[in-house]
mmCIF file of the N, C-alpha and C atoms, coordinates in Angstrom:
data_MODEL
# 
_entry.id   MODEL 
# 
loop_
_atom_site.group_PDB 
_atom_site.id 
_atom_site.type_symbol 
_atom_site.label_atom_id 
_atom_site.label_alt_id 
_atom_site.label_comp_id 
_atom_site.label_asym_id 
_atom_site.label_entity_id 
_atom_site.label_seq_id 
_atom_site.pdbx_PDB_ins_code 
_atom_site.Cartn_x 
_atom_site.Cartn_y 
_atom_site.Cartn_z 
_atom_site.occupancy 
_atom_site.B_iso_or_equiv 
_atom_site.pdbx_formal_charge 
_atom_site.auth_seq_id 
_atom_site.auth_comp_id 
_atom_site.auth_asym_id 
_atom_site.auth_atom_id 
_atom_site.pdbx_PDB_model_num 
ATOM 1   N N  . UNK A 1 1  ? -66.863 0.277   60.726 1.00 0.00 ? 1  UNK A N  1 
ATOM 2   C CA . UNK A 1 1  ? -65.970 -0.440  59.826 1.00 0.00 ? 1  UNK A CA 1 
ATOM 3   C C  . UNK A 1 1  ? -65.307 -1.581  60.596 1.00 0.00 ? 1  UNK A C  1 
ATOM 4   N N  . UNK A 1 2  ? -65.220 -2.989  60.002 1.00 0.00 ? 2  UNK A N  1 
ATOM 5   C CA . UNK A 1 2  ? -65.123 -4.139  60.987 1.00 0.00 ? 2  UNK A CA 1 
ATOM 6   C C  . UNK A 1 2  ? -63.388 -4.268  60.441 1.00 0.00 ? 2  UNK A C  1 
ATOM 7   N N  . UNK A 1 3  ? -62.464 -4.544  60.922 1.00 0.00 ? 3  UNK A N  1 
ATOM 8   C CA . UNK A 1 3  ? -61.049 -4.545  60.314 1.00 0.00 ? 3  UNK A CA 1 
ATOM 9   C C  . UNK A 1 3  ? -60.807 -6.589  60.762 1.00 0.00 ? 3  UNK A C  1 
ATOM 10  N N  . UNK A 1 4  ? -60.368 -7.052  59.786 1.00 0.00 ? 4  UNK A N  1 
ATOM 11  C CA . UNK A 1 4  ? -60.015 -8.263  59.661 1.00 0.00 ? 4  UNK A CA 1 
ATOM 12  C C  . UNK A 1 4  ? -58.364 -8.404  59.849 1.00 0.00 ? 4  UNK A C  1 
ATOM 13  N N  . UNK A 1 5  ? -57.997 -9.462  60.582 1.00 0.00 ? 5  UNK A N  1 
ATOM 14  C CA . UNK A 1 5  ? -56.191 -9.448  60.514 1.00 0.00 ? 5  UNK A CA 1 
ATOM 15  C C  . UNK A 1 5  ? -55.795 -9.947  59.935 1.00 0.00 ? 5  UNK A C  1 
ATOM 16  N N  . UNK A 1 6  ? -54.433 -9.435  58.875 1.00 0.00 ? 6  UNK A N  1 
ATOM 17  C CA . UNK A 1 6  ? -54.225 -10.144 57.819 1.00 0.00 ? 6  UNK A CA 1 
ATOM 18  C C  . UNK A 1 6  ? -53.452 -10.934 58.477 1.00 0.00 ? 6  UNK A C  1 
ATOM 19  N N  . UNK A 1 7  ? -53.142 -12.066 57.125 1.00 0.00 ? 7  UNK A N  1 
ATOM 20  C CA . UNK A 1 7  ? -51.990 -13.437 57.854 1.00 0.00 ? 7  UNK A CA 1 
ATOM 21  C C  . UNK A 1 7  ? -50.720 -12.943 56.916 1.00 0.00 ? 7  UNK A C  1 
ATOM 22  N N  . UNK A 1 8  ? -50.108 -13.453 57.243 1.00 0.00 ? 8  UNK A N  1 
ATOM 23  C CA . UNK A 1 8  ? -48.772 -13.112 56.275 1.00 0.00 ? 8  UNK A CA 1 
ATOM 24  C C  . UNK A 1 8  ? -48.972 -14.453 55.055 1.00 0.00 ? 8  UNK A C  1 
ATOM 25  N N  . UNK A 1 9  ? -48.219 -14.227 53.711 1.00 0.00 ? 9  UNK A N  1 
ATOM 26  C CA . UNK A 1 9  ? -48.229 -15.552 53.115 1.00 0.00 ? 9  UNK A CA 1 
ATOM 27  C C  . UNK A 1 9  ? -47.053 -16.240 53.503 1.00 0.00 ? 9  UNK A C  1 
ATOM 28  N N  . UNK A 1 10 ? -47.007 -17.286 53.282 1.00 0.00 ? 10 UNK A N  1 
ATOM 29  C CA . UNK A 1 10 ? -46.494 -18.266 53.248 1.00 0.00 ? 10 UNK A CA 1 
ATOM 30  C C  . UNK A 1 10 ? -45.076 -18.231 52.670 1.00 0.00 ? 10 UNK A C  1 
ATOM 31  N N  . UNK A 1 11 ? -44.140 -18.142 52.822 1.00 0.00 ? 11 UNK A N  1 
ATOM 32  C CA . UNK A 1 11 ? -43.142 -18.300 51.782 1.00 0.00 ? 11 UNK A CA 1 
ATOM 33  C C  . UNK A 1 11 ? -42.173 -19.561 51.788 1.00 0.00 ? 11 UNK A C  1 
ATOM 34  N N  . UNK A 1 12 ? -41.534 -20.258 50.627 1.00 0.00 ? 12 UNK A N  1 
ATOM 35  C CA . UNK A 1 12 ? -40.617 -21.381 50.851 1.00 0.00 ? 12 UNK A CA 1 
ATOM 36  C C  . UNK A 1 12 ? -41.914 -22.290 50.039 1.00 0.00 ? 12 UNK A C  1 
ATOM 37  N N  . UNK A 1 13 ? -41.508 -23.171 50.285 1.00 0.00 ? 13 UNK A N  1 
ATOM 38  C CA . UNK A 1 13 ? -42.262 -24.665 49.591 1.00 0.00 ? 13 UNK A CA 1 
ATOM 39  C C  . UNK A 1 13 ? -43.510 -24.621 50.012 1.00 0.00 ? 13 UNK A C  1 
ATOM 40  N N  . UNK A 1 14 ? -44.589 -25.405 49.516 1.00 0.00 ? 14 UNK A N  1 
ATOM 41  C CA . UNK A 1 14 ? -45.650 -25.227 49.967 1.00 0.00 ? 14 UNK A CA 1 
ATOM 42  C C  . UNK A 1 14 ? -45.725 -26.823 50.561 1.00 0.00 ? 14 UNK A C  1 
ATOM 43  N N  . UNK A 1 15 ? -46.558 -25.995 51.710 1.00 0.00 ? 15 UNK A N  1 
ATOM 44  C CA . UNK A 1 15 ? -47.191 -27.215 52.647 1.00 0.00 ? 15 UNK A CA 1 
ATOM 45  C C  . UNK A 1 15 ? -46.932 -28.493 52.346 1.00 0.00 ? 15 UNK A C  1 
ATOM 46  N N  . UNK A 1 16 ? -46.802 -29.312 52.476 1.00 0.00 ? 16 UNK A N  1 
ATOM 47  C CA . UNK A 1 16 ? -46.758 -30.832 52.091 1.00 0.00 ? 16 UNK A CA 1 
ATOM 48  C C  . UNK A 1 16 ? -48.571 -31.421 52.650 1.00 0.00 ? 16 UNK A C  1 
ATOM 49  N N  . UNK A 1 17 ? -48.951 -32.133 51.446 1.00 0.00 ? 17 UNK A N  1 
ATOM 50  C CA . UNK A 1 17 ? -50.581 -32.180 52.379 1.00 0.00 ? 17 UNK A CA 1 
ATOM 51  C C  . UNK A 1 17 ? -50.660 -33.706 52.484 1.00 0.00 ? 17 UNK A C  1 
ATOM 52  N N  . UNK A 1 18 ? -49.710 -34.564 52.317 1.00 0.00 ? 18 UNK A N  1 
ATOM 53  C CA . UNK A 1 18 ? -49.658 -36.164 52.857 1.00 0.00 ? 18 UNK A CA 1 
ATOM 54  C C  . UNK A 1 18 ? -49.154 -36.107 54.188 1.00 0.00 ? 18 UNK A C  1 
ATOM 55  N N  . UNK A 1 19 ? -49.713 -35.880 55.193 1.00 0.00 ? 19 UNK A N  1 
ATOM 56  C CA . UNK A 1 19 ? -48.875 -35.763 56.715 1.00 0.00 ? 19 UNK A CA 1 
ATOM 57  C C  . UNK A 1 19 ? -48.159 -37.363 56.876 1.00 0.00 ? 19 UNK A C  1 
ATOM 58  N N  . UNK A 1 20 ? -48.180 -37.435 55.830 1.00 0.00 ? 20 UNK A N  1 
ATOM 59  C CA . UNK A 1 20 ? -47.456 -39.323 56.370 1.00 0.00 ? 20 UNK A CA 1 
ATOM 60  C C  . UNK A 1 20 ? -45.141 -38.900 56.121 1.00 0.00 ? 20 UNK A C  1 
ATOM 61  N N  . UNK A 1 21 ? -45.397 -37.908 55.624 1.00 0.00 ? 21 UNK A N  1 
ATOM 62  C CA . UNK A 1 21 ? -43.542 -37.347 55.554 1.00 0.00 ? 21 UNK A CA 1 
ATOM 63  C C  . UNK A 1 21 ? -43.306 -36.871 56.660 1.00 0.00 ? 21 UNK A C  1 
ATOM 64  N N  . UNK A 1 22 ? -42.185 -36.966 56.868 1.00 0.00 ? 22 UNK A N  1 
ATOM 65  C CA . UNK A 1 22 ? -41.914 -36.338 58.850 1.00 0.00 ? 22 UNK A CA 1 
ATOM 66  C C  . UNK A 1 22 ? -40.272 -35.794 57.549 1.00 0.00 ? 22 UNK A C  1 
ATOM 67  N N  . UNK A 1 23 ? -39.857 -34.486 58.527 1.00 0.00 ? 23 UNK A N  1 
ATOM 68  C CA . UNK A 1 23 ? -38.690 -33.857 58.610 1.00 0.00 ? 23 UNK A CA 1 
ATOM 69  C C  . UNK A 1 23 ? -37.547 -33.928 59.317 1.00 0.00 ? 23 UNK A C  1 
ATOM 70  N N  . UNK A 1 24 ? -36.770 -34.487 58.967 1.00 0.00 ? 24 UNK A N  1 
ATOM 71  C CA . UNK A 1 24 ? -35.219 -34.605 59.625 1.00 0.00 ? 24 UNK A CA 1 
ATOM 72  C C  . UNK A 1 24 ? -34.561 -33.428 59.323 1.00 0.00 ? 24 UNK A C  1 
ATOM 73  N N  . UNK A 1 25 ? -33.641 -32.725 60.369 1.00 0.00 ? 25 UNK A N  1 
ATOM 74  C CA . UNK A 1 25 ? -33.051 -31.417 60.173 1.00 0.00 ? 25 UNK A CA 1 
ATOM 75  C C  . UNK A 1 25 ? -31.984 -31.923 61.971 1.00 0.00 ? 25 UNK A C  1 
ATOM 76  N N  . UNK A 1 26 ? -30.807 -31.138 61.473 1.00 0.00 ? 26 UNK A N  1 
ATOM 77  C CA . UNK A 1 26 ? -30.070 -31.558 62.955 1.00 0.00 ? 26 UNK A CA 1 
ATOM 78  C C  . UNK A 1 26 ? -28.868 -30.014 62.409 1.00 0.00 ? 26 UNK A C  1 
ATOM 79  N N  . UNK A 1 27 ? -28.696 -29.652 63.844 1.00 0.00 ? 27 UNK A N  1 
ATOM 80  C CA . UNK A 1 27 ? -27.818 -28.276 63.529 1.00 0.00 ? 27 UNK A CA 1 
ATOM 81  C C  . UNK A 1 27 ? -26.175 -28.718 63.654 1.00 0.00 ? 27 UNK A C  1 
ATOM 82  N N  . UNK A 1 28 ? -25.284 -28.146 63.279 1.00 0.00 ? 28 UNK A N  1 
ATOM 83  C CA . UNK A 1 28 ? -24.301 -28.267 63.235 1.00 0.00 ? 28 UNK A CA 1 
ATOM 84  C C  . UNK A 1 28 ? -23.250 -26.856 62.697 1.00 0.00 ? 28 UNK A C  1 
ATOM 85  N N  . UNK A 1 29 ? -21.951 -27.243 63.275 1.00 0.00 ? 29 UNK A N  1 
ATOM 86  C CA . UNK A 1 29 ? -21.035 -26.019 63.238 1.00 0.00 ? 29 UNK A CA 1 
ATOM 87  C C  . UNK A 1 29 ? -20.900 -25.239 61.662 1.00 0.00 ? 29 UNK A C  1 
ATOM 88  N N  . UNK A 1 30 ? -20.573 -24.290 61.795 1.00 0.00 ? 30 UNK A N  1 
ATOM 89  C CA . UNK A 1 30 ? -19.594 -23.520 60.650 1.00 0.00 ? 30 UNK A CA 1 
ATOM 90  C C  . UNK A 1 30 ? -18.775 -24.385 59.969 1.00 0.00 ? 30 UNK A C  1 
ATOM 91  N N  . UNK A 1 31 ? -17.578 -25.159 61.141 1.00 0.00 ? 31 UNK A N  1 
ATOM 92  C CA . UNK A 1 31 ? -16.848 -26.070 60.418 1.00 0.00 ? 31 UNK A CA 1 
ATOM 93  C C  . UNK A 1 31 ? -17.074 -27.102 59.745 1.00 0.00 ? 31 UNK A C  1 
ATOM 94  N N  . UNK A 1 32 ? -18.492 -28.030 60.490 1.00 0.00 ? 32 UNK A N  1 
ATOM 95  C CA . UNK A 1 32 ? -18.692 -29.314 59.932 1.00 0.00 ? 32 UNK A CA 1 
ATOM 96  C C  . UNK A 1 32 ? -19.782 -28.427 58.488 1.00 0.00 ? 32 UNK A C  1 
ATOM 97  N N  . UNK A 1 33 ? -20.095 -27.864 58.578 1.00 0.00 ? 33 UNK A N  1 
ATOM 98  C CA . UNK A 1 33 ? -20.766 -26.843 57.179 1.00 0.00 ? 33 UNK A CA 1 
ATOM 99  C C  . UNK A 1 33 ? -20.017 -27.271 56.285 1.00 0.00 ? 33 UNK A C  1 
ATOM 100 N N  . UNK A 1 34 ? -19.113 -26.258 56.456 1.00 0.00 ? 34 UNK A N  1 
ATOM 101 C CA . UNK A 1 34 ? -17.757 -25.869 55.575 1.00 0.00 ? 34 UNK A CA 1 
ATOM 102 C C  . UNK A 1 34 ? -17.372 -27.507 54.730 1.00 0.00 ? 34 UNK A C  1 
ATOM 103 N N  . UNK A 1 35 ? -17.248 -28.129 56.205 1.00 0.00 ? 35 UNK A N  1 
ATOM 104 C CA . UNK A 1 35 ? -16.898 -29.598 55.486 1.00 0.00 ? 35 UNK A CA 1 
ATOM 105 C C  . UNK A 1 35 ? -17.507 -31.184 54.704 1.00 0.00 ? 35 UNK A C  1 
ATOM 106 N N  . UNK A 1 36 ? -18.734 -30.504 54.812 1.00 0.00 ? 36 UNK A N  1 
ATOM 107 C CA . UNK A 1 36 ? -19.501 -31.321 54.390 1.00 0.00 ? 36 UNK A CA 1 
ATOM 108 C C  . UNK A 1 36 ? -20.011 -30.849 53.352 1.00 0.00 ? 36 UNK A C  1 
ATOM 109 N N  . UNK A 1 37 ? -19.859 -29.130 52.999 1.00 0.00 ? 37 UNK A N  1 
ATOM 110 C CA . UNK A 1 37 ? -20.023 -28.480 51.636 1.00 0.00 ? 37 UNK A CA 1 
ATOM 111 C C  . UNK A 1 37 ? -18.964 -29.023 50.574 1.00 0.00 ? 37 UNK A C  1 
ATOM 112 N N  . UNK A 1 38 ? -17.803 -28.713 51.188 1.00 0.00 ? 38 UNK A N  1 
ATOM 113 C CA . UNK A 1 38 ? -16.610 -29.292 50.555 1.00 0.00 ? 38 UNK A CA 1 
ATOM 114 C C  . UNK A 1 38 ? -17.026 -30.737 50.117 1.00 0.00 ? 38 UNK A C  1 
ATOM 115 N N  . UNK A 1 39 ? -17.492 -31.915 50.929 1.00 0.00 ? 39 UNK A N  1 
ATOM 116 C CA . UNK A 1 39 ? -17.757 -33.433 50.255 1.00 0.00 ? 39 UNK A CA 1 
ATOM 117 C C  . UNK A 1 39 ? -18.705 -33.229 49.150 1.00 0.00 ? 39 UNK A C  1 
ATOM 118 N N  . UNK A 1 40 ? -19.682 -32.552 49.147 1.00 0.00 ? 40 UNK A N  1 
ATOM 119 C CA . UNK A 1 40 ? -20.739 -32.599 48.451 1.00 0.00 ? 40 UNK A CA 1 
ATOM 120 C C  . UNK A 1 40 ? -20.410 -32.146 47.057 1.00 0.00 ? 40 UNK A C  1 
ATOM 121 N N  . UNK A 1 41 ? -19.307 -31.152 47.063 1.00 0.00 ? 41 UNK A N  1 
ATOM 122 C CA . UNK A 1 41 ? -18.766 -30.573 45.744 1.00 0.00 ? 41 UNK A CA 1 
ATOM 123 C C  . UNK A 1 41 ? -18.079 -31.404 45.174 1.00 0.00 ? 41 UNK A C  1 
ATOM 124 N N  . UNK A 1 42 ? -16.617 -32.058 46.042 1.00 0.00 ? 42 UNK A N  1 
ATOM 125 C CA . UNK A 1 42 ? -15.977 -33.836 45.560 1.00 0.00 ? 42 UNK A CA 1 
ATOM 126 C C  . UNK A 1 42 ? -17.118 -34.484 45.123 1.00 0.00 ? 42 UNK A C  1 
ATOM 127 N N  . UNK A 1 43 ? -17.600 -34.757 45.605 1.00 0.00 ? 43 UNK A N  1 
ATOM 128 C CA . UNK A 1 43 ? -19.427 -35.788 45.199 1.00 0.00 ? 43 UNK A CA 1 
ATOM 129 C C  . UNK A 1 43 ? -19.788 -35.691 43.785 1.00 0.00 ? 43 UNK A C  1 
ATOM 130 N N  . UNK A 1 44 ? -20.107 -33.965 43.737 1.00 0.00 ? 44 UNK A N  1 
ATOM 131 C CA . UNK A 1 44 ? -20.724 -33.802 42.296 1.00 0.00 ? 44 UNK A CA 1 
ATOM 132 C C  . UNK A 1 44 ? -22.546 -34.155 42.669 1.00 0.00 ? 44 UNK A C  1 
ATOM 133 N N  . UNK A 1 45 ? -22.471 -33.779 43.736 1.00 0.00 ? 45 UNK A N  1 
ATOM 134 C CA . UNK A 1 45 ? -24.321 -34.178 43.883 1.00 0.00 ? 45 UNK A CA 1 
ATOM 135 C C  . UNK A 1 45 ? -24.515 -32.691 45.020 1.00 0.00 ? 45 UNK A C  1 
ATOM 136 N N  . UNK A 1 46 ? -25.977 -33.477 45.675 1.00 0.00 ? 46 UNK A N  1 
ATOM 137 C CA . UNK A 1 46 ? -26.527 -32.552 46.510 1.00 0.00 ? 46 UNK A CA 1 
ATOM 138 C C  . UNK A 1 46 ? -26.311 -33.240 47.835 1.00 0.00 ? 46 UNK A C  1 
ATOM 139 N N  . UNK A 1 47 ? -26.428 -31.961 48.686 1.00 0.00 ? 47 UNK A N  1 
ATOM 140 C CA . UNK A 1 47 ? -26.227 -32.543 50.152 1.00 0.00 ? 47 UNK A CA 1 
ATOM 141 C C  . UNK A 1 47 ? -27.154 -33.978 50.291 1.00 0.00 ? 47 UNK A C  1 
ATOM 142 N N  . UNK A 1 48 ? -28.726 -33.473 50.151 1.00 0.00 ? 48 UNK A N  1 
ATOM 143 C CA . UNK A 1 48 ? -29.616 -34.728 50.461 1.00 0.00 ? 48 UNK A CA 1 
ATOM 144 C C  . UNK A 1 48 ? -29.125 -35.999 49.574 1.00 0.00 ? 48 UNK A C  1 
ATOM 145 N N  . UNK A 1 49 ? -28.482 -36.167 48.758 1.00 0.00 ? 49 UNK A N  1 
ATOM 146 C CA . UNK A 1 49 ? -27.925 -36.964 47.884 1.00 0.00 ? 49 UNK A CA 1 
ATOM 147 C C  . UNK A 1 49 ? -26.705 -37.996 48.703 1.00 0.00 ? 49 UNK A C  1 
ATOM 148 N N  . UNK A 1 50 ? -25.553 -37.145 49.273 1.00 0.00 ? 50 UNK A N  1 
ATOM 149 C CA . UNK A 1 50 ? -24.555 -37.291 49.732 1.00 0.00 ? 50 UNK A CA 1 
ATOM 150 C C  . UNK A 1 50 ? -25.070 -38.053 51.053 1.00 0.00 ? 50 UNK A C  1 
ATOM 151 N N  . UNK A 1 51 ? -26.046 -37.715 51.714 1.00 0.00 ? 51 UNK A N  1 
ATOM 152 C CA . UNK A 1 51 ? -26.206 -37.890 53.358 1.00 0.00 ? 51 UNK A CA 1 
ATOM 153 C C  . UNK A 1 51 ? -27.234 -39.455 52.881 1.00 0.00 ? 51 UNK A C  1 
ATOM 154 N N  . UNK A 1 52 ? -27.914 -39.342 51.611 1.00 0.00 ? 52 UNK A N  1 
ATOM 155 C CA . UNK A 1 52 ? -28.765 -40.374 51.341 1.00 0.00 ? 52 UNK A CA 1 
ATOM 156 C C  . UNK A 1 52 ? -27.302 -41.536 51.389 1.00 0.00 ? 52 UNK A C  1 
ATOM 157 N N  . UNK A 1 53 ? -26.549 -41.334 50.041 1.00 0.00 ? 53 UNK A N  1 
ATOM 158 C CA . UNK A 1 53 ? -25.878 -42.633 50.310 1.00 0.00 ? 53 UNK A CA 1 
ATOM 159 C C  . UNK A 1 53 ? -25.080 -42.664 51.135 1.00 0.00 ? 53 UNK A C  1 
ATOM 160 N N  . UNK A 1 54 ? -24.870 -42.214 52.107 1.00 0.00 ? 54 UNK A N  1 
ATOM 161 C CA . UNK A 1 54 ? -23.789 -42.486 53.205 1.00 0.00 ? 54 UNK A CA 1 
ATOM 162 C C  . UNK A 1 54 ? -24.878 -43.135 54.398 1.00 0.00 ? 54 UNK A C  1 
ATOM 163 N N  . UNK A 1 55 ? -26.173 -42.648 54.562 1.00 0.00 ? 55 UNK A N  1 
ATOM 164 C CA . UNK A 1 55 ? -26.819 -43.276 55.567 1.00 0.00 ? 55 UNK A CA 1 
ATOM 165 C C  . UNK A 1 55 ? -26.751 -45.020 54.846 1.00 0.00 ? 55 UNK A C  1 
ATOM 166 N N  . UNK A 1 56 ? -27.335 -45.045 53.326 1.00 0.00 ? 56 UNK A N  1 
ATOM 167 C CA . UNK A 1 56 ? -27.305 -46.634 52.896 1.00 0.00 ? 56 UNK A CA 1 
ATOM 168 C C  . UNK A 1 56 ? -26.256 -47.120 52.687 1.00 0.00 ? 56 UNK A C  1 
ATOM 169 N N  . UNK A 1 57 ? -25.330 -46.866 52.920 1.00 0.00 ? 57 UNK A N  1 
ATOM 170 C CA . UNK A 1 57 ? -23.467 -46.956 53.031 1.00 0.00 ? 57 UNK A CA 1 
ATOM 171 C C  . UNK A 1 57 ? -23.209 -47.876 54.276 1.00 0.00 ? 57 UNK A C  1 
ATOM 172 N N  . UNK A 1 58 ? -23.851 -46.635 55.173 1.00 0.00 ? 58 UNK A N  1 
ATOM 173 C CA . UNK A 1 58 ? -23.671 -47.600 56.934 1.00 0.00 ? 58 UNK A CA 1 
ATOM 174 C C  . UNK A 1 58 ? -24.276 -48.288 57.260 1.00 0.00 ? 58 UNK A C  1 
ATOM 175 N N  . UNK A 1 59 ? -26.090 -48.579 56.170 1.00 0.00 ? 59 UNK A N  1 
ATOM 176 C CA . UNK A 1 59 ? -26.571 -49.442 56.897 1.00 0.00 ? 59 UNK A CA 1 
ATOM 177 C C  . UNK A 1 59 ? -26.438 -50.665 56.902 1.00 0.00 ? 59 UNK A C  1 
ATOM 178 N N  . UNK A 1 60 ? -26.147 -50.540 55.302 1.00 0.00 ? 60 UNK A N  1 
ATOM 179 C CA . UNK A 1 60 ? -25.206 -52.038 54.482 1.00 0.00 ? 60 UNK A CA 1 
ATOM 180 C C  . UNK A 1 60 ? -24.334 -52.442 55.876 1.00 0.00 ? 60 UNK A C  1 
ATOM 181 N N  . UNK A 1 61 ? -23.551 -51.889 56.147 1.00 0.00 ? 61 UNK A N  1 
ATOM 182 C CA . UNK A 1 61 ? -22.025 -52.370 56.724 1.00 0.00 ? 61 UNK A CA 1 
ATOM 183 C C  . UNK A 1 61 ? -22.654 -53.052 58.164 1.00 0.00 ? 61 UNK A C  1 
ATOM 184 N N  . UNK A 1 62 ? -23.465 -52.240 58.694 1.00 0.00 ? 62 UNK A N  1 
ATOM 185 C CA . UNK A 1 62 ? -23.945 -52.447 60.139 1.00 0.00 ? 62 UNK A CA 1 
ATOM 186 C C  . UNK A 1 62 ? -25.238 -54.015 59.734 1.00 0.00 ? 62 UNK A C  1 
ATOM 187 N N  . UNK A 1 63 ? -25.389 -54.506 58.349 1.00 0.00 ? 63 UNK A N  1 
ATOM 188 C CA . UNK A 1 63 ? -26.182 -55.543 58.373 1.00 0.00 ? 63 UNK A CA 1 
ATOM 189 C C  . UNK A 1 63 ? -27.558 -55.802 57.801 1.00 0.00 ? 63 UNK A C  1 
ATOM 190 N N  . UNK A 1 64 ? -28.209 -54.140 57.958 1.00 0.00 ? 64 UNK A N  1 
ATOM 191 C CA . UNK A 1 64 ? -29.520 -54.153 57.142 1.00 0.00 ? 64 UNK A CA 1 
ATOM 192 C C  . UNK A 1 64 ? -29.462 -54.299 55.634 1.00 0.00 ? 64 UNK A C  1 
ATOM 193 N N  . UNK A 1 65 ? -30.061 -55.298 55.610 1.00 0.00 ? 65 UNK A N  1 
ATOM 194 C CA . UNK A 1 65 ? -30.002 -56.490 54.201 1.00 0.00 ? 65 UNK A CA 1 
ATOM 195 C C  . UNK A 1 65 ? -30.481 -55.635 52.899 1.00 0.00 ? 65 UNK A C  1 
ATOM 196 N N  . UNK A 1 66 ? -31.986 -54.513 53.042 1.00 0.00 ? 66 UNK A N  1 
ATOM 197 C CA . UNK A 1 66 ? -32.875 -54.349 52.239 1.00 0.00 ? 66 UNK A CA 1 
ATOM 198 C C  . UNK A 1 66 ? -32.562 -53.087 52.128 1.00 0.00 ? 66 UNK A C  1 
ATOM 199 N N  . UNK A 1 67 ? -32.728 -52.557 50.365 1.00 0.00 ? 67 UNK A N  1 
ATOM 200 C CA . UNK A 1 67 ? -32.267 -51.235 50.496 1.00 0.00 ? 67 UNK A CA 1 
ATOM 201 C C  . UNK A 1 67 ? -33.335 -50.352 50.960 1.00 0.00 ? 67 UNK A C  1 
ATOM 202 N N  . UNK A 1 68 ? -32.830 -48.921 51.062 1.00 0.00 ? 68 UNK A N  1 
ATOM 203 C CA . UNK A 1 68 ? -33.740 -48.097 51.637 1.00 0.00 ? 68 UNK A CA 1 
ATOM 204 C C  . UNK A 1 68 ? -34.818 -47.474 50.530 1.00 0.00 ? 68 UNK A C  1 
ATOM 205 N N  . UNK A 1 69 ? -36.036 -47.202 51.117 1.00 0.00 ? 69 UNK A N  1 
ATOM 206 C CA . UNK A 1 69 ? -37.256 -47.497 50.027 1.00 0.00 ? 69 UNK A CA 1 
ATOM 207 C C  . UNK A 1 69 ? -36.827 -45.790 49.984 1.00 0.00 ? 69 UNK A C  1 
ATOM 208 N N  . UNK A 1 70 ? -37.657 -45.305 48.739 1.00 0.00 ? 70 UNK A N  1 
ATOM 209 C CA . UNK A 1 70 ? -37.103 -43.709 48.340 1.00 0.00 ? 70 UNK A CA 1 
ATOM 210 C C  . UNK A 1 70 ? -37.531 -42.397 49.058 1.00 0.00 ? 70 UNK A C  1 
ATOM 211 N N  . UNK A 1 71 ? -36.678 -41.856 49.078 1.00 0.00 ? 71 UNK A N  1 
ATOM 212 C CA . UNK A 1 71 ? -37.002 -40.966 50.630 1.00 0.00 ? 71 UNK A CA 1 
ATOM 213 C C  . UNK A 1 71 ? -38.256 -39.943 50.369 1.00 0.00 ? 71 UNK A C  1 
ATOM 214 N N  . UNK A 1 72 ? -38.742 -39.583 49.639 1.00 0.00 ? 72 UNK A N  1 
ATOM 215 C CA . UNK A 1 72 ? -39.416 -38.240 49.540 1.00 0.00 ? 72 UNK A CA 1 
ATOM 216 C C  . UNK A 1 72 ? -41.071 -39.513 48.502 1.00 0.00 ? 72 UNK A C  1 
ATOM 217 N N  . UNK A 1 73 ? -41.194 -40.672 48.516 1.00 0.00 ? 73 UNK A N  1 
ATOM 218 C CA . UNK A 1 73 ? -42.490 -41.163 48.398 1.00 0.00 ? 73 UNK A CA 1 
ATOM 219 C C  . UNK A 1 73 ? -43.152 -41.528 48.641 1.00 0.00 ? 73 UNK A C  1 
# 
């Protein structure tokens, strides 16, 4: 009897199969959590929402002319 190894599945989102998307992720405290949960609720949006316009917030200010093309296409 030949025994094969199983794989586990997959769980969470599936694969992304355009390798042209790259992942941004950066760790941070309990507190800055806490406090950036808190903005997002003032907001009325989602984190990726909140961090979207605050990155095109600063880039405006710092000079980059053109807005930012849409993150997830």
């Amino acid at each position: 009897m030949m025994v094969t190894p199983q794989t586990k599945a997959r769980r969470g989102r599936p694969a992304v199969q355009d390798k042209s998307f790259k992942t941004l992720g950066y760790r941070v405290s309990s507190a800055y959590f806490d406090w950036i949960t808190r903005a997002v609720a003032v907001n009325g949006s989602t984190l990726s929402r909140l961090i979207d316009q605050a990155v095109a917030r600063d880039a405006r200010e710092i000079g980059i002319e053109d807005a930012p093309p849409d993150r997830t296409a």
